[in-house]
C-alpha positions as CSV (number, residue, x, y, z in Angstrom):
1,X,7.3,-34.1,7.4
2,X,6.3,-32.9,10.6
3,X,9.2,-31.0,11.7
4,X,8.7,-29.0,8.4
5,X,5.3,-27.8,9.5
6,X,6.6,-27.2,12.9
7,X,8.9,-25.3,11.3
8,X,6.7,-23.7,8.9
9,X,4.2,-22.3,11.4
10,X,7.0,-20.8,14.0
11,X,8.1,-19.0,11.2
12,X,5.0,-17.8,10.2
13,X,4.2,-17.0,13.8
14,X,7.0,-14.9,14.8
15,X,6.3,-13.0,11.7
16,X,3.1,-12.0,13.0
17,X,4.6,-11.0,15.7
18,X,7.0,-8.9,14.2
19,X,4.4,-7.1,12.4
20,X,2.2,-6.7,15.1
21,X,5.0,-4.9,17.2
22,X,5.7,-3.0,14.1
23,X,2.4,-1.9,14.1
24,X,2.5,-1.2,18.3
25,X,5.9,1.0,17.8
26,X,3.9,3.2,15.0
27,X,1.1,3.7,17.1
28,X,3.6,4.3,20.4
29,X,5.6,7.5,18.5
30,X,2.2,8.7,16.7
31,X,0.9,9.1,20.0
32,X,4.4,10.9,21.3
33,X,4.4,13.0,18.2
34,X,7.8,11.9,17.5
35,X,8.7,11.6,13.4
36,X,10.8,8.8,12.4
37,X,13.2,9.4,9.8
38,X,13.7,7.1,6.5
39,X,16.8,6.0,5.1
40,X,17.2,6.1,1.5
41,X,18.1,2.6,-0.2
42,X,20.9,3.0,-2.2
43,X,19.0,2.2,-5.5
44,X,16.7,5.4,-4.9
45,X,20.3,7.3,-3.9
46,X,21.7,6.6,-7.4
47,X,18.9,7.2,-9.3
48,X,17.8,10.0,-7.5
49,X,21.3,11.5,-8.4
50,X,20.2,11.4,-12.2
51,X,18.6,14.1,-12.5
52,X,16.3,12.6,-15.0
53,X,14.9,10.3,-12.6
54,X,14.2,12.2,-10.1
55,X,10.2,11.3,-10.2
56,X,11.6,7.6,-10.1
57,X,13.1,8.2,-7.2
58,X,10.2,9.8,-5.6
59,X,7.8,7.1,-6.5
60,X,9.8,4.7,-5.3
61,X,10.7,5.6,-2.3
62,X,6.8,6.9,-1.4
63,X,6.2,2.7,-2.4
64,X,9.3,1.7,0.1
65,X,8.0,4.0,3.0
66,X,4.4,4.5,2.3
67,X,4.6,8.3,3.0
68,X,2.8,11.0,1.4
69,X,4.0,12.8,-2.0
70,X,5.1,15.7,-0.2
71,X,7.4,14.2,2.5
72,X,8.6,11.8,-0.3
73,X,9.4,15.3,-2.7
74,X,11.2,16.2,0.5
75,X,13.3,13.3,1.6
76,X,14.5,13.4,-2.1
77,X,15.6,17.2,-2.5
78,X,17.1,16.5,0.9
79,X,19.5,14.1,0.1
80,X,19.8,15.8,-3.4
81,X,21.3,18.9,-1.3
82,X,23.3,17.2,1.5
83,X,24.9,15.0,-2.1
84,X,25.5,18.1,-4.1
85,X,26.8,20.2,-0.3
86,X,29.2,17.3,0.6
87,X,30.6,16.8,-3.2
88,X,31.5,20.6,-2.9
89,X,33.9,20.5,-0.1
């Protein structure tokens, strides 16, 4: 019973630590300007393929990535366009 809450807390520790270097690293590349990319999961990638669902797509990844409506619109018709570019070839 003890080793369990041993266990339990270490977890629970190290993720607050993972957060709170998270949270460090976010603050680091605000400060340098620098723009991290997102990658699309590949649920968002197949619906956002259906044309029909592109708002889906959009509203799901703004949840998954917590960006703004506008870089979200633009992540999606990005990958729309590299999809529809490389199925051309």
């Amino acid at each position: 019973m003890i080793s369990s809450s041993i266990g339990w807390k270490l977890t629970h520790l190290l993720a607050l630590r993972i957060t709170c270097f998270g949270l460090l690293l976010d603050l680091i590349l605000d400060r340098l300007e620098i723009d991290t990319p997102f990658q699309l999961s590949e649920r968002i990638k197949q619906i956002a393929l259906d044309p029909k669902r592109k708002v889906e797509a959009i509203r799901l990844y703004q949840e998954e990535t917590k960006v703004t409506l506008r870089e979200a619109v633009d992540a999606i018709d990005a990958y729309i366009a590299q999809h529809q570019a490389s199925s051309n070839r």
